[in-house]
N, C-alpha and C positions, 0 to 999 in steps of 0.2 A: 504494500500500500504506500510505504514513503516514499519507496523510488519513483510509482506511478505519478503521483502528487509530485514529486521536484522536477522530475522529466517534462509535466506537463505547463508547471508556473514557470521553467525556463523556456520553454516553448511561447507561452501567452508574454514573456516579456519580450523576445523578441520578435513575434506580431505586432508589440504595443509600440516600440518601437521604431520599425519598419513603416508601420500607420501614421505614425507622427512625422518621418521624414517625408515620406510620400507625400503627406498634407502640406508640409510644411512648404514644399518643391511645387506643387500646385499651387501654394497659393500666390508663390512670385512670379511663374510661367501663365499660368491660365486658372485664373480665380474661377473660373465658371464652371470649371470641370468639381470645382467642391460641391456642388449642390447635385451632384449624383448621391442619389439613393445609395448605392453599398459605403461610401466614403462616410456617411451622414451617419448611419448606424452600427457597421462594422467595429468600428475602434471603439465604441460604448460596449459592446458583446465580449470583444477581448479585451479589456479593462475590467469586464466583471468577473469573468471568467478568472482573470490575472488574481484577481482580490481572493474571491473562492477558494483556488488553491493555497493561494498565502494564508489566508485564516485555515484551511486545512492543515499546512503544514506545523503553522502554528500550534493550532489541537493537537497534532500526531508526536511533539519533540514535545508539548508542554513545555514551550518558552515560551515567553511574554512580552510586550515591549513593557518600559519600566521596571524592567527586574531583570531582563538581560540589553547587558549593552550595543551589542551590536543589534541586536532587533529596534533598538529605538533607534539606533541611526539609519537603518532602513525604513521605519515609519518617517522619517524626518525625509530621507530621501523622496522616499514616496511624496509629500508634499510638496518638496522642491521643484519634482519633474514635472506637478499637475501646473504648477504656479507656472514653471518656464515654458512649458507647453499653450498655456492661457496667452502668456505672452506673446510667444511666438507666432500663433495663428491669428491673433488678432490686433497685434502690432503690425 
């Protein structure tokens, strides 16, 4: 089950990823290609997906953010990418 769950939240990050640049590279070439339906919904499904596994994994090691270090600096990370990501597509 762990392996499943790590295999698959390294998978949805770099979807999330992949999404984000792709977005990102539309939006300076051809704005208009963003208002496609898969672009508009996609990276909200792996995003969730991404989260899922992450509190899955979470549950399965019984670590925490706030009580292991390195998980809160992945929460924090986490925040940083949504913030730069805000920015970036709507900068």
């Amino acid at each position: 089950m762990y392996m499943a769950l790590k295999h698959s939240h390294m998978l949805f990050i770099a979807l999330s990823v992949t999404f984000l640049a792709v977005r990102f590279l539309l939006s300076l070439k051809s704005p208009a290609l963003l208002q496609n339906k898969f672009l508009k919904i996609a990276p909200h499904v792996v995003d969730t997906f991404l989260l899922l596994t992450a509190i899955g994994l979470m549950l399965t090691i019984q670590q925490y953010p706030f009580q292991t270090p390195w998980l809160t600096d992945k929460l924090f990370g986490l925040f940083a990418y949504i913030g730069l990501a805000v920015m970036a597509l709507k900068g």
